[in-house]
N, C-alpha and C positions, 0 to 999 in steps of 0.2 A: 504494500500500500504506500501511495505516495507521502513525503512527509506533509504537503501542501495538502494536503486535503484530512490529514488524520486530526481528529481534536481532541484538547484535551479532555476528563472530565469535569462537568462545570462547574464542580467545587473547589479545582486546581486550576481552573481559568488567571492569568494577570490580571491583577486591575491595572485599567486603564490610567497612566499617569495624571494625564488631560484632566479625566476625572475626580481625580483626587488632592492634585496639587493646584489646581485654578481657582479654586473659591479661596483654597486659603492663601494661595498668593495674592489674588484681590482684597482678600477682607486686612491682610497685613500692608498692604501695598496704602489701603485708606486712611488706618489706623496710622499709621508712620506717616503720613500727612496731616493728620488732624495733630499728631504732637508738633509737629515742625509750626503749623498755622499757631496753636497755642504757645510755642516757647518764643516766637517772635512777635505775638501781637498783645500776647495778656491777655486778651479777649475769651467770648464766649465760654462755651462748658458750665454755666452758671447754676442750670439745673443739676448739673453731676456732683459740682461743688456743695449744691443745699442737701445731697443725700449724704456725702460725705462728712458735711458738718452736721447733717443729723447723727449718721450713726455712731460719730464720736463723742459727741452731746449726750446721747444714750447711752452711747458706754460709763460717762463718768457717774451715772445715778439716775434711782428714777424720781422725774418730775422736772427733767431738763430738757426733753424735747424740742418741743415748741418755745422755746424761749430763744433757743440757738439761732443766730440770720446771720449769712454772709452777703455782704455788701460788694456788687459790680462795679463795676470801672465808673458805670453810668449813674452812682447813686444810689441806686433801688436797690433794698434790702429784699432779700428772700429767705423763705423759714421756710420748714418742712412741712406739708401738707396732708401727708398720706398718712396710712394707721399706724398704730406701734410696731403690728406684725412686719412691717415693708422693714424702718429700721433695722428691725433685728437682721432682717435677710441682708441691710446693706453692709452689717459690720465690719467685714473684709474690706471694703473702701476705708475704713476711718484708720487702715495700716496701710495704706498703699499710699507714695508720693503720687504729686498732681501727673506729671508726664506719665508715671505710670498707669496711674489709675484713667488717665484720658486714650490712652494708646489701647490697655485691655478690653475697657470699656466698647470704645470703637472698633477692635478687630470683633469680640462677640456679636456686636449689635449688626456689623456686615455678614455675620454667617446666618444673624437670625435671618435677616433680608432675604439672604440665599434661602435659605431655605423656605421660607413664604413665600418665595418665587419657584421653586421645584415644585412645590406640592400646588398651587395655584395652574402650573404649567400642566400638573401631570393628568390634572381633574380636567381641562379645558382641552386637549388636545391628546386625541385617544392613537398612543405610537407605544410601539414596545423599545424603539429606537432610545439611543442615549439622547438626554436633556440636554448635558452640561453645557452645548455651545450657546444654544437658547437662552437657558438660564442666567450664564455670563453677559447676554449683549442684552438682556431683560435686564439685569441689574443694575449693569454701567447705566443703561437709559432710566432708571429710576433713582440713580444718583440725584442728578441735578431737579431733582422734584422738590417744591420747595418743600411739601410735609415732609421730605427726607432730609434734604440736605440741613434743613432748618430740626430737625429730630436729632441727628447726628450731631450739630453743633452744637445744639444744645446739652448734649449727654441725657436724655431722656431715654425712659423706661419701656414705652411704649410698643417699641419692636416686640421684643420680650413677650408684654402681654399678647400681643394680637399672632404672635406665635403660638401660645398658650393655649388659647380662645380655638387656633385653627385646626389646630392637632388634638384635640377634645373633640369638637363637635362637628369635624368631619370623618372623625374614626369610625371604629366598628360599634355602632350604638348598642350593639347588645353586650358589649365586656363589663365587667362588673363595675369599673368606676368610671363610667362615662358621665362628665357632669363635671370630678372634680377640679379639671383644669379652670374649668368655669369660676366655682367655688376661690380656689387658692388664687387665683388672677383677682378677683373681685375686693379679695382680703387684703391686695397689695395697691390696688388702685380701685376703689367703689363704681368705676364705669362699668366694666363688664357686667353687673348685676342685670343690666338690661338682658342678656343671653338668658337670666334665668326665667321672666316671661317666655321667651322664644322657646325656649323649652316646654313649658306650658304649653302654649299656644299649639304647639305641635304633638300635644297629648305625651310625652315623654317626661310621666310624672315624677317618675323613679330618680332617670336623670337629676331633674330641679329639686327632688329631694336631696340628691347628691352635692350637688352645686352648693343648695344653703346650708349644708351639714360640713360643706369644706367651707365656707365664709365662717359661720359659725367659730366653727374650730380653728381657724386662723383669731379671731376676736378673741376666744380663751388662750390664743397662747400669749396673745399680747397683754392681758389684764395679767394671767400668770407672768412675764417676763417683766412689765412697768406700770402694775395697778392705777400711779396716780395720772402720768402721761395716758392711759387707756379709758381713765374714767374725764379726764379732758378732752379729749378728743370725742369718744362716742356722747360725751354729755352737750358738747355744741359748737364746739371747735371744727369739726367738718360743714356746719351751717355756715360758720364767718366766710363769707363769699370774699371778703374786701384779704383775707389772707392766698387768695389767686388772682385776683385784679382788682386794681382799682379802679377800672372804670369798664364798664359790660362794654362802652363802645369801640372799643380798639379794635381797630381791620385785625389783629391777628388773631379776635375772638370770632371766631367762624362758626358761630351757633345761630339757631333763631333768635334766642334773647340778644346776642349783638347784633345779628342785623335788622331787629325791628328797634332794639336802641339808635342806632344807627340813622334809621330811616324817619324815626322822631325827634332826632337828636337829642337823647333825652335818655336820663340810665331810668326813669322810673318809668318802667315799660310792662310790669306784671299783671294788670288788669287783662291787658293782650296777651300777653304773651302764654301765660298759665294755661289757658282753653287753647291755644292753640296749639300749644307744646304737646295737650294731651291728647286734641285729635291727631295728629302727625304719626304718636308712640301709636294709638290705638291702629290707626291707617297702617305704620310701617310692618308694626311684628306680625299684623294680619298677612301683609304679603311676603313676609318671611316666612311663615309658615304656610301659602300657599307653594312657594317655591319648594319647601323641602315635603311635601305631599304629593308634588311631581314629580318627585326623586334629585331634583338638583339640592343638595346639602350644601354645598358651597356658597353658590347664589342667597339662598336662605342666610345664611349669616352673616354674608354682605350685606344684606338688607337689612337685617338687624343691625348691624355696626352703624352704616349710614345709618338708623333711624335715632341711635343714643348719639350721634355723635349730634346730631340735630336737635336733641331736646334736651339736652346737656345743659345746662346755664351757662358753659363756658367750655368752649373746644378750640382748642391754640389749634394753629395750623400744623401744627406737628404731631396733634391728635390724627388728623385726617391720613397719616400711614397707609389705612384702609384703603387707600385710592389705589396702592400696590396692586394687590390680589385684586381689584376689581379690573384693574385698565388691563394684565394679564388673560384673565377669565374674556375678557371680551375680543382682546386681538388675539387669544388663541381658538379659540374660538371662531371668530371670523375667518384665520386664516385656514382651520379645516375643511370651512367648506366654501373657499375662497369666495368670501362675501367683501366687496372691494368697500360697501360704504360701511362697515363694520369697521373695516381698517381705518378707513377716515374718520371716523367718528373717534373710534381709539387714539387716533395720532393728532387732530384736533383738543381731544380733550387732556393729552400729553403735552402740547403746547403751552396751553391756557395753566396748566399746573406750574411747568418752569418758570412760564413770565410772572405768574404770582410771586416769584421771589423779589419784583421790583416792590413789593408792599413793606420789604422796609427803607425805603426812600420816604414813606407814609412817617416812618418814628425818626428817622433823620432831619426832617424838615419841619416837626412838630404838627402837621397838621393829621394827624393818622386817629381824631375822634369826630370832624366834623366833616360830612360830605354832601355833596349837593348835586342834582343833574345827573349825568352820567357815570361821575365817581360813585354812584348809590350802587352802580353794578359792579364799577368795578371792586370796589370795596365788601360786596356780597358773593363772592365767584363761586365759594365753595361751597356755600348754602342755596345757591342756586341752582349748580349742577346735580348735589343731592337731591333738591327738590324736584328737577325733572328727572335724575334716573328713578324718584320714587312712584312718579305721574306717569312715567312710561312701562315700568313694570306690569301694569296689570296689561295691555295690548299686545307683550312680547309672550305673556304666558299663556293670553286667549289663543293667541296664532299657534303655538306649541301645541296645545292642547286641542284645537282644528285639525293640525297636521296629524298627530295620533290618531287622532279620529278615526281618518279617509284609511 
């Protein structure tokens, strides 16, 4: 037999180098950029810095938490936000120097990327083929995204969760703790709880018992680890809105509540906003769970993510990650079945993502609370587009659900 033709067997197969050494030569190749940007400008990381000055805050005793603020170049103090339990997870940052901790930080948060973009890839585009080239020039293109590149700068957590979120509730729903990624994400950042309606909504009771039995138990490790930081926080400390923003109106709060602050220019905007927030959630998780009743599980939690990231009181543009796995799902998608205006629409709304990065010209020049005319849109991009993928969802599932039909 010829050698050319003999194989081996598939458990002694090579891995492919390509495959193995390109994400993490990307994700190091980023990380060793974002130190070099940070050792010559000083600049950004500012969120990385409030977790690290939490979790060292926390380490010296309990009832120091939230009192801890590191102050930016620009002024503005920042304190720690999120539960006890997140601290405790951060404590390894409160040993680590800043270049270290900014370099680590950044190489992880590019592999989560990657890998929210493999699994995004592999659910939208049915090949038994290798990913990795895909994956790699998906990535580099969602580099320059500003929910990314403004994620990344920031040192934000977020990757992480919506990693979390994706590998739970796109898994095998019948394993025994389906749910808890839901749960322990929720305990580390209170957004994801929205996942636990959606679970609901989609009859998967068990799961959302899951999910609130991992919140839950993240909340007793934190009262057990720093009772009095635990009974601060859950007693009203995550209400005080003004310790995430001081003002709902800033272009970089991409929720409803800032863009109808926004559009009245006015932070006292809850009469409106309240009722509206609530039909949007009710609207969204409905069609999240229409989506995963037609078998797309993917879609369905997109939906659900845009629908909290919209009723949210406050979603930084770095929130909006989610824009990842969706702009994928859709240009991979298109391109199966080569649908040209699927692709345009993907690479249009890829556009519209990167120029949003000119919105901090908006805090550069001080006027990024007050807009008028035309700045109304453009200053709304991201609540916009949510709002029409949410308006357009229900015609794309009638049509699916026609086509099955015939």
């Amino acid at each position: 037999m010829s050698a050319l033709t003999t194989e081996a067997p598939s458990g002694l197969r090579p891995r492919r180098p390509l495959a193995t050494l390109a994400p993490v030569v990307l994700a190091a190749l980023v990380a060793a950029g974002a130190v070099v940007v940070h050792r010559f400008t000083g600049q950004f990381w500012w969120d990385l810095a409030a977790y690290r000055t939490g979790a060292s805050a926390a380490a010296t005793g309990d009832g120091n938490l939230y009192d801890a603020v590191v102050r930016g170049t620009d002024g503005i103090e920042l304190g720690f936000t999120y539960p006890p339990f997140a601290a405790l997870l951060f404590q390894p940052l409160g040993h680590l120097g800043v270049d270290v901790g900014i370099g680590l930080w950044t190489f992880a948060s590019v592999l989560a990327l990657l890998t929210v973009i493999r699994g995004s890839w592999r659910a939208s585009v049915p090949t038994t083929g290798s990913a990795t080239l895909p994956v790699l020039v998906a990535t580099v293109a969602a580099l320059p995204l500003f929910a990314v590149s403004g994620h990344l700068q920031a040192g934000q957590v977020g990757l992480f969760l919506m990693l979390v979120v994706l590998l739970d509730l796109t898994g095998d729903p019948s394993r025994r703790w389906y749910g808890l990624g839901v749960g322990v994400a929720a305990g580390i950042k209170l957004t994801p709880l929205i996942f636990v309606l959606y679970l609901v909504a989609t009859g998967r009771w068990r799961a959302a018992g899951t999910a609130l039995a991992g919140f839950l138990a993240t909340v007793a490790v934190g009262f057990a680890w720093h009772p009095a930081d635990s009974s601060r926080f859950w007693g009203g400390a995550l209400l005080d809105s003004s310790r995430v923003t001081g003002d709902p109106r800033t272009i970089l709060n991409q929720s409803l509540h800032g863009a109808l602050a926004r559009l009245a220019d006015s932070a006292d905007v809850q009469g409106v906003w309240l009722p509206m927030a609530a039909l949007v959630a009710v609207a969204g998780v409905a069609l999240a769970a229409w989506c995963a009743r037609s078998g797309d599980h993917l879609l369905g939690v997109l939906t659900c993510a845009t629908t909290g990231l919209l009723v949210s009181p406050v979603s930084w543009h770095h929130h909006w990650v989610w824009w990842v796995p969706a702009l994928v799902l859709l240009a991979g998608r298109s391109w199966s079945v080569q649908s040209r205006r699927g692709l345009a629409v993907a690479g249009a709304v890829w556009l519209v993502l990167v120029a949003s990065t000119s919105w901090v010209l908006a805090g550069f020049q001080g006027w990024d609370l007050h807009f008028h005319g035309p700045a109304l849109v453009y200053s709304n991009l991201y609540v916009l587009l949510g709002l029409a993928a949410l308006g357009y969802l229900p015609f794309h599932l009638r049509g699916r659900s026609r086509i099955g039909a015939v």
